[in-house]
KEBA-216522 format. One record per residue: x, y, z of N, C-alpha, C in turn; residue in three letters. Coordinates in nm, 4 decimals, padded with zeros to 6 digits. Layout:
((X,Y,Z),(X,Y,Z),(X,Y,Z),"ALA")
...
END
This chain:
((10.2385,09.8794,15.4377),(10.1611,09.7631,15.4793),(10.0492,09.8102,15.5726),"UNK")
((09.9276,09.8117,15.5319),(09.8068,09.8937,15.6185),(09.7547,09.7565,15.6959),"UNK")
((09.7325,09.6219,15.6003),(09.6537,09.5212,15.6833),(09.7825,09.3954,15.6820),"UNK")
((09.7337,09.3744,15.7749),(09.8720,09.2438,15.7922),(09.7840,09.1575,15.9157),"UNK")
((09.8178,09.0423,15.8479),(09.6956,08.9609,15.8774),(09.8709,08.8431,15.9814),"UNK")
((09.8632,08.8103,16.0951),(09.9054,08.7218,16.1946),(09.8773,08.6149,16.2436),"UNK")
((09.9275,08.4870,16.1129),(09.8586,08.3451,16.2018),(09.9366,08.2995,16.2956),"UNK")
((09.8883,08.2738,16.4145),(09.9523,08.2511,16.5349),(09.8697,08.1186,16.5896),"UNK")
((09.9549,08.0289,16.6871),(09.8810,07.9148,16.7758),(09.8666,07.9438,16.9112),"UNK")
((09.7467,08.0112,16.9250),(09.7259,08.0220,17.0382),(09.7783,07.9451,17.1928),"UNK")
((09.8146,07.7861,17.1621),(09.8507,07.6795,17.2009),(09.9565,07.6660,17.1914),"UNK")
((10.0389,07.7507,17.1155),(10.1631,07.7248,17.1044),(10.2823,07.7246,17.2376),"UNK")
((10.3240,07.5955,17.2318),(10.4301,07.5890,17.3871),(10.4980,07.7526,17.4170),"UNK")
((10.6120,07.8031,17.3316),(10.6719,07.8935,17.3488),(10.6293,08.0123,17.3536),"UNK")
((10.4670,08.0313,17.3664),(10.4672,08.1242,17.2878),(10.4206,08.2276,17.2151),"UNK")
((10.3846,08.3092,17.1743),(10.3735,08.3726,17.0554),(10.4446,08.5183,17.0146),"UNK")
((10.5339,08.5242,17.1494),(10.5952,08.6634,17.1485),(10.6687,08.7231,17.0584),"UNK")
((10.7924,08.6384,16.9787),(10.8185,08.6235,16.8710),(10.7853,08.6939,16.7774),"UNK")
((10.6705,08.6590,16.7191),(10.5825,08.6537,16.5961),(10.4969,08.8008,16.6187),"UNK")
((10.4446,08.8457,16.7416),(10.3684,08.9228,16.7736),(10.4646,09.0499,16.7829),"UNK")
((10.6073,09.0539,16.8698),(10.7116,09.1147,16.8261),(10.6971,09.2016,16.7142),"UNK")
((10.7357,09.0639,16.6033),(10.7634,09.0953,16.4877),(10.7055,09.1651,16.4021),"UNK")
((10.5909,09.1676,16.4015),(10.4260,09.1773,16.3690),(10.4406,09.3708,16.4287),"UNK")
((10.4289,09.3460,16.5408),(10.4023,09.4639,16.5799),(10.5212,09.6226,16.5147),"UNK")
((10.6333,09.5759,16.4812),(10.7343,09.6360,16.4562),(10.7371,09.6619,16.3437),"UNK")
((10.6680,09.5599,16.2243),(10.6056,09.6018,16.0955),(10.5271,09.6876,16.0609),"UNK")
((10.4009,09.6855,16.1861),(10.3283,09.7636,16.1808),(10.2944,09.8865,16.1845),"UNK")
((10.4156,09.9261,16.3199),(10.4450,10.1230,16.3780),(10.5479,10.1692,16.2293),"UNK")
((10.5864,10.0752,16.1485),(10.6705,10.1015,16.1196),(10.5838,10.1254,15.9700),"UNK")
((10.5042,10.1088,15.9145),(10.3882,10.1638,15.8542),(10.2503,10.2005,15.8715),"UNK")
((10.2120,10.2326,15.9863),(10.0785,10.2781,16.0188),(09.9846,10.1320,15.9929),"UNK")
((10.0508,10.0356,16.0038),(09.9307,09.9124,15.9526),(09.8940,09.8840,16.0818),"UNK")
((09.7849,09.7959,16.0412),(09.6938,09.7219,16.1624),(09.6745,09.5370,16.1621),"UNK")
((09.7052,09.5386,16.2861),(09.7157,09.3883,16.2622),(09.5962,09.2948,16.3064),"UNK")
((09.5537,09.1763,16.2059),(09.4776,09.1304,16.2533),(09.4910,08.9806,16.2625),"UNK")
((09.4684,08.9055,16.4047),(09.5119,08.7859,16.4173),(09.4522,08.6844,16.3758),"UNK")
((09.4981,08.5844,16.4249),(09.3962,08.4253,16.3377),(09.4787,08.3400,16.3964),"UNK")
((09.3664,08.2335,16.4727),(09.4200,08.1043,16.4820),(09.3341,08.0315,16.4278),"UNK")
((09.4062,07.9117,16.3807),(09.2993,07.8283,16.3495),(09.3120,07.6765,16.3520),"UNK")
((09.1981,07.6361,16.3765),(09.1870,07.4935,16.4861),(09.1745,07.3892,16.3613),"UNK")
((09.2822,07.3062,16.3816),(09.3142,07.2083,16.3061),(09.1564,07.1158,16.3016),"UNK")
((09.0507,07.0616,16.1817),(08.9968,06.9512,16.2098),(09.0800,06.8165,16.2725),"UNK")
((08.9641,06.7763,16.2997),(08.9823,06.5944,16.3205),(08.9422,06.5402,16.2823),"UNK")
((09.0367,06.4275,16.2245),(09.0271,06.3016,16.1339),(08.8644,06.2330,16.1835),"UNK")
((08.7988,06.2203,16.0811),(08.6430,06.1673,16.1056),(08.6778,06.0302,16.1882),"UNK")
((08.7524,05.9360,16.1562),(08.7334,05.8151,16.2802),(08.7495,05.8733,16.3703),"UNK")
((08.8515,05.9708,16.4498),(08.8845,06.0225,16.5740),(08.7738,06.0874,16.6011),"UNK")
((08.6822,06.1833,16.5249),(08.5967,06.2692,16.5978),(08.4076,06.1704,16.6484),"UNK")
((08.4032,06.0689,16.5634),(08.3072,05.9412,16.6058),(08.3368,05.9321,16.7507),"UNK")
((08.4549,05.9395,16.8062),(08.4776,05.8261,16.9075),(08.4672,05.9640,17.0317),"UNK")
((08.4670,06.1159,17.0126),(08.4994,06.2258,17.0891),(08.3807,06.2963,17.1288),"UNK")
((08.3343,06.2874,17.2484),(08.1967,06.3667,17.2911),(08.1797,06.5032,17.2128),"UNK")
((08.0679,06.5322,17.2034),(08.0411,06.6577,17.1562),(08.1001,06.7499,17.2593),"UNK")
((08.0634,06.7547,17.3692),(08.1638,06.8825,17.4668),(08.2798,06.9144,17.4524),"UNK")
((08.3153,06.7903,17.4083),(08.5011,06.8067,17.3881),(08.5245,06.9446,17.2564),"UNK")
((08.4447,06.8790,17.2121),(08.4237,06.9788,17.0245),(08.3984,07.0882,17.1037),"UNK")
((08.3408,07.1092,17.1859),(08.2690,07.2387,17.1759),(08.4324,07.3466,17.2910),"UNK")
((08.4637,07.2297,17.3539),(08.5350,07.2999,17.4744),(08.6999,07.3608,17.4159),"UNK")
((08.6892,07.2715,17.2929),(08.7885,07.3045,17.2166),(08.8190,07.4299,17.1752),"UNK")
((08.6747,07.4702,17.0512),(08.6800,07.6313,17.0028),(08.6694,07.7175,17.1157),"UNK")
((08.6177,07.7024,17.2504),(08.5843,07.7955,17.3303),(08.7168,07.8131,17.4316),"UNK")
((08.7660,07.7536,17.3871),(08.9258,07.7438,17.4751),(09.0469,07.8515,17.3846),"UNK")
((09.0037,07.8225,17.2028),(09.0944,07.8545,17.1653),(08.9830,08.0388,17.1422),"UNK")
((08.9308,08.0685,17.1705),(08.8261,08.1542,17.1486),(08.8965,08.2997,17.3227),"UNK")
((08.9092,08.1896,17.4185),(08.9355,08.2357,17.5555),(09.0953,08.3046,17.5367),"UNK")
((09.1938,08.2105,17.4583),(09.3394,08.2480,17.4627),(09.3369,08.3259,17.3653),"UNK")
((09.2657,08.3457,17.2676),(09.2425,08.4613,17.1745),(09.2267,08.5717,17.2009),"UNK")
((09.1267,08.5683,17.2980),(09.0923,08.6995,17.4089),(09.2151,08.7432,17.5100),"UNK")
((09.2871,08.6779,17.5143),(09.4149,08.6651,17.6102),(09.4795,08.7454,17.5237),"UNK")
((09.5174,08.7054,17.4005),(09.6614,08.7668,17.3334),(09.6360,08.9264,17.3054),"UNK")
((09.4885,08.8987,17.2749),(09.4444,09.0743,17.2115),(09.4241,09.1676,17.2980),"UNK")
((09.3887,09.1338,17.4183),(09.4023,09.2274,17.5504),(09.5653,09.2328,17.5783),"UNK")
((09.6452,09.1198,17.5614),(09.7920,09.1174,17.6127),(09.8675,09.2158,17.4751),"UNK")
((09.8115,09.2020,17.3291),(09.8836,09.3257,17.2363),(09.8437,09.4293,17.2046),"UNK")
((09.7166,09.4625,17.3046),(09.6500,09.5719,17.2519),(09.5860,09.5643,17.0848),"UNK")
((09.5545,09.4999,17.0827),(09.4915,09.4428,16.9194),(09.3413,09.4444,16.9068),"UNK")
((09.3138,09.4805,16.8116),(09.1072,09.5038,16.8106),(09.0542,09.3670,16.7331),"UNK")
((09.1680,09.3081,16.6531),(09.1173,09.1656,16.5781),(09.1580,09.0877,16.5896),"UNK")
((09.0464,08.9945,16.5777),(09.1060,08.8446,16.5855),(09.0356,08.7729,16.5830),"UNK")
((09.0402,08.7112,16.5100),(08.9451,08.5654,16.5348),(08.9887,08.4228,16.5138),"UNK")
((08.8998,08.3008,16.5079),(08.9756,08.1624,16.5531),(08.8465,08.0991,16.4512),"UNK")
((08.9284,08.0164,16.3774),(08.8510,07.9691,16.2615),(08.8650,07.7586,16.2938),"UNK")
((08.8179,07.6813,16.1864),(08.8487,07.5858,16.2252),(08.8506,07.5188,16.0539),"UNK")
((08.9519,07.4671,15.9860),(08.9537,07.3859,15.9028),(09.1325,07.3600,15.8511),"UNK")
((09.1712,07.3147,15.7673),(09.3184,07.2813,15.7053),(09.3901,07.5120,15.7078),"UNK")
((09.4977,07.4640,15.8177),(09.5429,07.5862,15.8419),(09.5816,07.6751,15.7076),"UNK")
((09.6556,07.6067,15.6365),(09.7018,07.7207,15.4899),(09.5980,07.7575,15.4579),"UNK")
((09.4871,07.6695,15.4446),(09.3499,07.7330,15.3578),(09.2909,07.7972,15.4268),"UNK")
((09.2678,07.8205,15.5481),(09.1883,07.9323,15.6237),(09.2712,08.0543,15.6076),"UNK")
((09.4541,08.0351,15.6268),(09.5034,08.1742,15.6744),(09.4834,08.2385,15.5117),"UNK")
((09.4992,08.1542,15.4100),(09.5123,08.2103,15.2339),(09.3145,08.2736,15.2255),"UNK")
((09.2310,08.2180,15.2951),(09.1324,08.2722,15.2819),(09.0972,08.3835,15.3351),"UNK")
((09.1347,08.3909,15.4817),(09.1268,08.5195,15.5677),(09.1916,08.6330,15.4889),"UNK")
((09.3131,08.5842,15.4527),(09.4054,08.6968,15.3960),(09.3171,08.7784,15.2727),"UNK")
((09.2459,08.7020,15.1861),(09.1587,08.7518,15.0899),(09.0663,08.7608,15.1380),"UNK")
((08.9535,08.7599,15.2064),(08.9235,08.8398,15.2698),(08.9206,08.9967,15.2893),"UNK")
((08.9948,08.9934,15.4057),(09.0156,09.1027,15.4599),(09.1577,09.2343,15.3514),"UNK")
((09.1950,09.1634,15.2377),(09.2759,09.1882,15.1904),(09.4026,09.3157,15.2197),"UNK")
((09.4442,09.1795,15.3040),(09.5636,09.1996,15.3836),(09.7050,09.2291,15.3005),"UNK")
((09.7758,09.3021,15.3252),(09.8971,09.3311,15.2799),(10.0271,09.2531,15.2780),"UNK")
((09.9823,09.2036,15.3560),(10.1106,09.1061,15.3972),(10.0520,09.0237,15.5491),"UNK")
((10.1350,08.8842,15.5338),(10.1124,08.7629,15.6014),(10.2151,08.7314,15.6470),"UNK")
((10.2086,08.7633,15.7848),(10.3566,08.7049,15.9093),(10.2935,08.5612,15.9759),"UNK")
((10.3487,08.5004,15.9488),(10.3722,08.3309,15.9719),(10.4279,08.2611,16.0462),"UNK")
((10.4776,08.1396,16.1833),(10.5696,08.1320,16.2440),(10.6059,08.0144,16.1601),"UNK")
((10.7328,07.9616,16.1780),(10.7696,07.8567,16.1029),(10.8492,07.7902,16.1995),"UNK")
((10.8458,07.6707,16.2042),(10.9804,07.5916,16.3291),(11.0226,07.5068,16.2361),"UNK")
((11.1535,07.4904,16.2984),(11.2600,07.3786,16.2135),(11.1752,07.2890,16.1560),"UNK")
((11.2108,07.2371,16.0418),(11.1401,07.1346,15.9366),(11.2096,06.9796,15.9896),"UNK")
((11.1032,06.9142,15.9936),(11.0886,06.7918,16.0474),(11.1113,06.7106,15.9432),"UNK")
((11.1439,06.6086,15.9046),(11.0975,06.4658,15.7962),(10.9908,06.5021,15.7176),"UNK")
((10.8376,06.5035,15.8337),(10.7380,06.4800,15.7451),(10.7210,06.5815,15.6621),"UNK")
((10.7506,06.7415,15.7202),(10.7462,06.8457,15.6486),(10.8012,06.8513,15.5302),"UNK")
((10.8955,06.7819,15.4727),(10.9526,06.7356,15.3230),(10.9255,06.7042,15.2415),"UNK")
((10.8467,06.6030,15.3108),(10.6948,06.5111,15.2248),(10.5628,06.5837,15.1790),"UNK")
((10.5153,06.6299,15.3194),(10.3620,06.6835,15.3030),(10.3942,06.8311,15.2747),"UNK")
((10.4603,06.8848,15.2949),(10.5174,07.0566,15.3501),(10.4404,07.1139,15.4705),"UNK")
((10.4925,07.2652,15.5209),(10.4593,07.2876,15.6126),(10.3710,07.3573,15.5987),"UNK")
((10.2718,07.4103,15.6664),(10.1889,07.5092,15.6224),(10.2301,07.6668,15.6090),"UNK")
((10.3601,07.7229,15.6523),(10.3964,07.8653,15.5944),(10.4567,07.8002,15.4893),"UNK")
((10.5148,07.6688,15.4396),(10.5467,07.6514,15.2720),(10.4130,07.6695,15.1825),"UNK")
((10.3202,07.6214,15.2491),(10.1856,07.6276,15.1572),(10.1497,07.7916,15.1362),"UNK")
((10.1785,07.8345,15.2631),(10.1427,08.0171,15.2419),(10.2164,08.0588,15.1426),"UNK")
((10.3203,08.0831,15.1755),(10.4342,08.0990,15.0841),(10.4328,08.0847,14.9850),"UNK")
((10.3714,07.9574,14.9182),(10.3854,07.9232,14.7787),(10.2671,07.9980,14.7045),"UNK")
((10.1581,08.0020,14.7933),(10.0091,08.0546,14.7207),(09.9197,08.1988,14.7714),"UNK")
((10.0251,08.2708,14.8548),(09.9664,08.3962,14.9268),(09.9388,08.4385,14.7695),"UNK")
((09.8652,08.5848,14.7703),(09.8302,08.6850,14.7060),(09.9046,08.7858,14.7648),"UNK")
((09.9668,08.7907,14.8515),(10.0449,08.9041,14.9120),(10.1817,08.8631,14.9679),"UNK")
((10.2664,08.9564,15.0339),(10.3944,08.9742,15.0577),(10.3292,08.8281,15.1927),"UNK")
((10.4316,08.7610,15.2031),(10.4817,08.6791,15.3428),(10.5693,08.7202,15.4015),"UNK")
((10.6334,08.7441,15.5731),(10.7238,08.7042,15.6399),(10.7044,08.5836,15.7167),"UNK")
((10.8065,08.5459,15.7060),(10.8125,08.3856,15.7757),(10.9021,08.4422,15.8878),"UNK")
((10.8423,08.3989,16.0295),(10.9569,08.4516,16.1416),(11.0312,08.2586,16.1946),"UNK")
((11.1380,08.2951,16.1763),(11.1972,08.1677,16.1976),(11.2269,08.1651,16.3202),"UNK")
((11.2028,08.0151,16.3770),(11.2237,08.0188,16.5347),(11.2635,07.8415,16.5756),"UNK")
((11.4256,07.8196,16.6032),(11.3981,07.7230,16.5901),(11.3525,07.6813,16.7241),"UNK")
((11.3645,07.5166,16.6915),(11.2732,07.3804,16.8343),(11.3985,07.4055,16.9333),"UNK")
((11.3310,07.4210,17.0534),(11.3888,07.3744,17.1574),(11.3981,07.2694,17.2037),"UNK")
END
């Protein structure tokens, strides 16, 4: 595994040690290199009418700042923070950069996740490459 691409939430309560862990242990463990990705959910067009432009802006530059956080905190050279429907950015990045494999976090499945699915089900179902899903359940 040379490229292994890490979608992570920067925002995430618990977190990302886990996943970055995991990630990293894949990696020594084949000479690969990891490269991260978060990516910033849109907002529903009535919600974003009603939301100052600063807010928009303070948003990416927030998730842009904790980005800079994790990659100085894993020693990591990539990363970047994208913004549209998460499966489709991380399935795009991944082609892209054509990554070897895609480590994912996944938390216990909710109701709605049954219905709509989750987005490592969407990876999962449509990567071009190997997935790990690191399971972690809700506290």
């Amino acid at each position: 595994m040379k490229k292994i691409l890490v979608a992570i939430d920067v925002a995430r309560e618990n977190g990302n040690d886990m996943i970055m862990e995991t990630a990293q242990k894949i990696a020594r463990a084949d000479d690969g290199e990891l490269f991260l990705l978060h990516v910033i959910e849109p907002i529903p067009r009535r919600v974003l009418l009603e939301l100052p432009k600063e807010a928009l802006a303070r948003r990416k530059t927030h998730a842009d700042e904790e980005m800079g956080k994790l990659l100085a905190q894993y020693d990591c050279n990539n990363g970047i923070v994208r913004e549209g429907p998460p499966s489709i950015e991380i399935l795009n990045y991944a082609t892209e950069i054509k990554s070897d494999l895609i480590v994912v976090h996944s938390h216990d499945p909710e109701m709605a996740d049954y219905f709509i699915g989750s987005v490592a089900g969407r990876v999962v179902r449509r990567a071009h490459c190997s997935v790990h899903v690191v399971r972690e359940g809700n506290k």
